[in-house]
N, C-alpha and C positions, 0 to 999 in steps of 0.2 A: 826477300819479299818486299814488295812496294806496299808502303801504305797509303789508301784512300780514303780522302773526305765522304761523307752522303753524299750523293749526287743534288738532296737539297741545298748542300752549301756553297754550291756551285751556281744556282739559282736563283740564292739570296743574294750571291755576288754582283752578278750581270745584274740583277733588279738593282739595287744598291748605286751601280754605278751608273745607269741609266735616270733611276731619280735623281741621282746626285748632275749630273748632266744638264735635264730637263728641269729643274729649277736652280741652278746654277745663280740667277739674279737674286734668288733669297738668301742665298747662304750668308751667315754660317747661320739663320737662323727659319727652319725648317719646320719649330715648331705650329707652323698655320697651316700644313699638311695633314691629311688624313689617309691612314694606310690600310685597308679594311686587310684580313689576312683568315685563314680558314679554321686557323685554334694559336689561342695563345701562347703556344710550347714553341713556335717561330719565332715570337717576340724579341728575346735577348740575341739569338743569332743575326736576324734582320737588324737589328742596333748597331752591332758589332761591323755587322758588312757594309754600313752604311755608314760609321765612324772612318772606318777605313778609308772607304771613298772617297771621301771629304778631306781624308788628313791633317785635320785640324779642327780647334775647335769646332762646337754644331751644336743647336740647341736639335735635338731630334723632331720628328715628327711622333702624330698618335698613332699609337696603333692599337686597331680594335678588331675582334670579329662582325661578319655581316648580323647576328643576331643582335651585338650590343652597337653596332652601327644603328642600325632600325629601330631599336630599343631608343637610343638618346634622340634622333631623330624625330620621331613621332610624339616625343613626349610635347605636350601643350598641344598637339597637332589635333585641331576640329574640322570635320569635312562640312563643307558648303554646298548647298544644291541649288 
């Protein structure tokens, strides 16, 4: 019997190494990223796949969901008319 990962981890992988790619001039330091994600139960997988990537040191990026994205966002936020 073959064992297989979630298909999420597969997902986090290619994401992972796509950011890791795509900011490539910031490494190893990553932490000025913001990674919105759908619940925070992805968080330590998305780290992991994203250490990997890097293979070496990395200051990580944040990661937050869209609510507490919008949350820290809007905070001090007055609208103008």
């Amino acid at each position: 019997m073959t064992r297989r990962s979630a298909p999420g981890v597969a997902v986090l992988s290619i994401f992972a190494e796509r950011l890791v790619e795509a900011c490539r001039a910031r490494l190893p330091d990553l932490s000025g990223i913001t990674v919105v994600v759908p619940n925070l139960l992805i968080a330590p997988a998305l780290r992991s796949a994203i250490a990997r990537a890097v293979a070496g040191p990395v200051l990580l990026p944040r990661i937050v969901t869209l609510s507490g994205w919008t949350d820290q966002s809007l905070e001090g936020f007055e609208p103008r008319c």
